[in-house]
C-alpha positions as a Python dict, from the first residue, in 0.01 Angstrom:
ca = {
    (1, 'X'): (0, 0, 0),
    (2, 'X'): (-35, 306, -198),
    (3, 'X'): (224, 537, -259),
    (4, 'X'): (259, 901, -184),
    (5, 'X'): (197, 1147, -414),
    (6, 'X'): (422, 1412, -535),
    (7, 'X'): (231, 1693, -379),
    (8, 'X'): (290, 1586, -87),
    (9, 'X'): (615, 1445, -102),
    (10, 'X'): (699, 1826, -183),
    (11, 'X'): (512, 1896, 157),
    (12, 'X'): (733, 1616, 320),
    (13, 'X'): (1031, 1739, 187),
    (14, 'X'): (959, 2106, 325),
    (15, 'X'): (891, 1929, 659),
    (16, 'X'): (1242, 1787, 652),
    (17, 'X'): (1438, 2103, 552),
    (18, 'X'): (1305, 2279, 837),
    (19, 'X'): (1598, 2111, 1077),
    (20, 'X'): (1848, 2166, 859),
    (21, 'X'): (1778, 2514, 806),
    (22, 'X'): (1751, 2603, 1153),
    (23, 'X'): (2071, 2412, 1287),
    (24, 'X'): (2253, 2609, 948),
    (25, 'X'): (2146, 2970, 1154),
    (26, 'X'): (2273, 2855, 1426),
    (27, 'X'): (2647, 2794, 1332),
    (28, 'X'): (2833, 3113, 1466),
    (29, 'X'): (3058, 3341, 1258),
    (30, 'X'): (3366, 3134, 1417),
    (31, 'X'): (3175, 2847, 1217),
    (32, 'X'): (3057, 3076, 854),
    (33, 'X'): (3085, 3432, 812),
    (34, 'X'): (2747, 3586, 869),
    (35, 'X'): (2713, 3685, 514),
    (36, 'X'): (2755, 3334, 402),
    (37, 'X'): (2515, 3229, 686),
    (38, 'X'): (2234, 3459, 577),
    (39, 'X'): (2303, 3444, 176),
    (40, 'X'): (2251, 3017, 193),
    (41, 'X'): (1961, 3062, 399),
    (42, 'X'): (1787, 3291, 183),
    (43, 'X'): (1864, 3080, -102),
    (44, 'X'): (1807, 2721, 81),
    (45, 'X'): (1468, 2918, 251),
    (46, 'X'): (1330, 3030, -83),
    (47, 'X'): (1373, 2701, -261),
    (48, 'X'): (1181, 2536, 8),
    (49, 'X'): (926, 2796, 25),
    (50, 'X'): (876, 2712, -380),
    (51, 'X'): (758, 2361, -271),
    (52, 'X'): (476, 2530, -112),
    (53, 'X'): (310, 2702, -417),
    (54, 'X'): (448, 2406, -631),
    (55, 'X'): (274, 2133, -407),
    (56, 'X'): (-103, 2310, -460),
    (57, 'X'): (-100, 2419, -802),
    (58, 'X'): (16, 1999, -874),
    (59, 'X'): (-187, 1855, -629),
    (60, 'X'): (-496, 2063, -818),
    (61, 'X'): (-423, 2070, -1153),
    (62, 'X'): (-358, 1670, -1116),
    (63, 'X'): (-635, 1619, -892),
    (64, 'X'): (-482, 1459, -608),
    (65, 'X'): (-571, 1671, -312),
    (66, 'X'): (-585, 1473, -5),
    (67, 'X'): (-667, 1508, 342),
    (68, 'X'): (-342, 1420, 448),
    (69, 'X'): (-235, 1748, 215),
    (70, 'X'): (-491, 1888, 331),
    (71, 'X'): (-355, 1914, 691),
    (72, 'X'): (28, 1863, 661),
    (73, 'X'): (35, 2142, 394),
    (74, 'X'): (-54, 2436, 662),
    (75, 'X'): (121, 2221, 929),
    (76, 'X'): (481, 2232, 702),
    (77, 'X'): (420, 2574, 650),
    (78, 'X'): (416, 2685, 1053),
    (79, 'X'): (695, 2455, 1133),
    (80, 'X'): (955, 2588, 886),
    (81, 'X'): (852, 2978, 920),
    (82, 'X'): (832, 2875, 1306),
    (83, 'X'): (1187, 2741, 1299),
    (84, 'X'): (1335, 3004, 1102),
    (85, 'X'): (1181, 3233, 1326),
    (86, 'X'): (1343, 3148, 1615),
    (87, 'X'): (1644, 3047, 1495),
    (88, 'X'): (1666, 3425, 1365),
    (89, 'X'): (1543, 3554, 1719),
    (90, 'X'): (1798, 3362, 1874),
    (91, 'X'): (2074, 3496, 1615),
    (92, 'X'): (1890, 3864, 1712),
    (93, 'X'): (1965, 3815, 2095),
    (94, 'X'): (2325, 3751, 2072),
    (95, 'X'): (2483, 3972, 1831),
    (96, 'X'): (2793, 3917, 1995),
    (97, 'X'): (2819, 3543, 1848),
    (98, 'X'): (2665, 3617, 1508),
    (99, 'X'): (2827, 3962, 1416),
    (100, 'X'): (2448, 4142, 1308),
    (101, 'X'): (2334, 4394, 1523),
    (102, 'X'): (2002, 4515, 1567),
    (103, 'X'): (1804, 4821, 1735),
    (104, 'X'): (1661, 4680, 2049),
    (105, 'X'): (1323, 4847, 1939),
    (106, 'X'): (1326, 4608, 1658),
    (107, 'X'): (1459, 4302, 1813),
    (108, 'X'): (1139, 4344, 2094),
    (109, 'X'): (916, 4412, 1831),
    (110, 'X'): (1055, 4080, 1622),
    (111, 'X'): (987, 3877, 1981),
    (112, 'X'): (691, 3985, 2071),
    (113, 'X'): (582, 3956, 1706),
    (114, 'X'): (723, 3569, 1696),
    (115, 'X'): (551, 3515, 2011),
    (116, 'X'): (246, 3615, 1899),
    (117, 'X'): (267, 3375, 1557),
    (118, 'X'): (369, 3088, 1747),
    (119, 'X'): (25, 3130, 1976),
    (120, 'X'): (-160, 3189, 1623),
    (121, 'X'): (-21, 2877, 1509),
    (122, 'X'): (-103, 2652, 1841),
    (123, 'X'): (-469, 2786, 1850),
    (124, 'X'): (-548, 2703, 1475),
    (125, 'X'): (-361, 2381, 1450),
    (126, 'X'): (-587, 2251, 1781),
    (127, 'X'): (-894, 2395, 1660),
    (128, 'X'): (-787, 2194, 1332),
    (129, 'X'): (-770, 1886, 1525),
    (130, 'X'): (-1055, 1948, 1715),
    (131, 'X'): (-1262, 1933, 1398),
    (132, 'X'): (-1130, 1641, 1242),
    (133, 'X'): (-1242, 1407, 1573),
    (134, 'X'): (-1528, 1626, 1590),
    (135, 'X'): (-1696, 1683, 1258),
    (136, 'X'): (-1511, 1475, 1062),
    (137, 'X'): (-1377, 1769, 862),
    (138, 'X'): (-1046, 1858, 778),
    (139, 'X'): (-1054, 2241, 725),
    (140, 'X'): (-816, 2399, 429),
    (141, 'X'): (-603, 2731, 447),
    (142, 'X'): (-843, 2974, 302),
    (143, 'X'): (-739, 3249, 120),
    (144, 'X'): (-665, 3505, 457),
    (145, 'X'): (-427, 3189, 541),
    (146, 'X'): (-237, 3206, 247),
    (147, 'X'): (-213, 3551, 223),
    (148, 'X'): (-89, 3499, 630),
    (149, 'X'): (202, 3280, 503),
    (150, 'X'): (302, 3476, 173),
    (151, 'X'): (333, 3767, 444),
    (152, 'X'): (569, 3565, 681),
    (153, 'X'): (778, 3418, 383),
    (154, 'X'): (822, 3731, 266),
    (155, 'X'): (932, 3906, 602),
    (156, 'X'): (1191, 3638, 646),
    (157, 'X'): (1352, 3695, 306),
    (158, 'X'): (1383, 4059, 416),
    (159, 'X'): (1510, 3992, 761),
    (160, 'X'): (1785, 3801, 490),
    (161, 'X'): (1772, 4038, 235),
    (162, 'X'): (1821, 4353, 412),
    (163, 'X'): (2116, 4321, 655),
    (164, 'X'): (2311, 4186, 349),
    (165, 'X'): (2209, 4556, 131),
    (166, 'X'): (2277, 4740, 490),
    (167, 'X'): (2672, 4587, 488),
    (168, 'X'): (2698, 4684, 172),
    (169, 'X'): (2542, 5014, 165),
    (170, 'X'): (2739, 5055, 502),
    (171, 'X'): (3101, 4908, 318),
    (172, 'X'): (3015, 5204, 62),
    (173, 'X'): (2905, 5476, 269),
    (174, 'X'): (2990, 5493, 619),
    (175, 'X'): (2789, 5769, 695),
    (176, 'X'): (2489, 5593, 572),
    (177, 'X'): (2208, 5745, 786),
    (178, 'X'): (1944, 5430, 804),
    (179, 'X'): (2255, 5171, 911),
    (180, 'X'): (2123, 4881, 1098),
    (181, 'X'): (1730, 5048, 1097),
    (182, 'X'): (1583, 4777, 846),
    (183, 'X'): (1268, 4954, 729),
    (184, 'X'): (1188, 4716, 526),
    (185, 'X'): (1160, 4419, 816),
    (186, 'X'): (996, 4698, 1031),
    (187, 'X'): (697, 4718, 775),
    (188, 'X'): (675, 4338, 632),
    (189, 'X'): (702, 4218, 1039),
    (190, 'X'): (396, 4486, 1077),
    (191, 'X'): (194, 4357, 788),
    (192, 'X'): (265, 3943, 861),
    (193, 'X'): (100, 4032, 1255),
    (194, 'X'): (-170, 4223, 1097),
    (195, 'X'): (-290, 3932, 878),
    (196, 'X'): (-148, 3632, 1101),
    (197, 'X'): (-413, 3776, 1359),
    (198, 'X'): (-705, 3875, 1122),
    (199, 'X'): (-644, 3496, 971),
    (200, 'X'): (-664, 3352, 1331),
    (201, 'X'): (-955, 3513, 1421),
    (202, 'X'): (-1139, 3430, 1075),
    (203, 'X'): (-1055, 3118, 1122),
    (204, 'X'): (-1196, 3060, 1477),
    (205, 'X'): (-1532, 3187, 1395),
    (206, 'X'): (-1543, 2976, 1114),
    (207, 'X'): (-1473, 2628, 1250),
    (208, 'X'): (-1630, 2673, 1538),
    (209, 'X'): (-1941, 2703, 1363),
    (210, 'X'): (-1867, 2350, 1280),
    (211, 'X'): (-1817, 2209, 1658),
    (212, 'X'): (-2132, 2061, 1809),
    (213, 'X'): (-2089, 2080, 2188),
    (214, 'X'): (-2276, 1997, 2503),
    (215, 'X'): (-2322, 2302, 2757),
}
């Protein structure tokens, strides 16, 4: 039996962290200060996000892209930016437990936004298996997808990032006038729909070019 190589290990590995880091958002500050909470996760989320540009640039510079990259690669990806999601939704909703608050324009936007990549996600991963027991062809992220995940890493790292810079800004200077706005995870949350749904759609009219059917 042949054994699996490192590129996707790396992809496995990803896979697995995505538990851990969601049940590590959901300890409440009784449990770890928030601080804590949302420093590890940045750190523990960007490490794992490495794995994802490490696992391509090995698997091609080595040669050893698979099929089974291939299609766990993207499938990785939407679990553990689907996890962390909602893990931070549900740290959002009850502010009460995990001592951040947010505007409730922001936290609707956020939901609505989540709810909207987690329908993405479903829709491309069946179209993805539709093609595999269809044509035999198992489709890659193109270049829209990647650009579509670099967009949601990135907004996660801010919705990290930025409370930490608002309690200190905050700690400094009361008075602060954009306390608790988050700009920043206003704009990256805009930008990671705008391309989640343009890479959807691209995608759809792509494969199902590919999908011989009988009207």
């Amino acid at each position: 039996m042949s054994k699996m190589n490192l590129p996707n290990k790396l992809t496995m590995f990803r896979l697995c962290m995505v538990p851990v880091m969601v049940i590590f958002l959901l300890l409440p500050t009784s449990v770890i200060p928030w601080q804590w909470a949302y420093g590890i996760g940045l750190v523990v989320f960007a490490l794992t996000s490495l794995t994802d540009m490490l696992d391509g640039k090995i698997a091609r510079a080595r040669n050893l892209i698979t099929n089974f990259g291939k299609f766990m690669d993207p499938v990785a990806d939407k679990f553990m930016v689907i996890g962390t999601f909602l893990a931070m939704l549900f740290r959002m909703l009850n502010p009460h437990i995990y001592g951040v608050p947010y505007q409730t324009v922001f936290v609707i936007i956020y939901f609505v936004a989540v709810l909207l990549v987690i329908f993405r996600e479903l829709a491309i991963t069946s179209l993805r298996l539709v093609l595999v027991n269809v044509s035999g062809e198992v489709v890659a992220a193109n270049m829209l997808g990647k650009i579509k995940t670099v967009c949601q890493i990135v907004s996660i790292c801010f919705l990290f990032v930025e409370p930490l810079v608002d309690a200190l800004i905050c700690y400094c200077d009361p008075t602060f006038f954009l306390a608790h706005l988050y700009p920043c995870s206003y704009l990256f949350v805009g930008l990671m729909l705008i391309f989640t749904l343009w890479s959807g759609i691209n995608y759809i009219k792509g494969g199902w070019k590919l999908i011989s059917t009988d009207w």
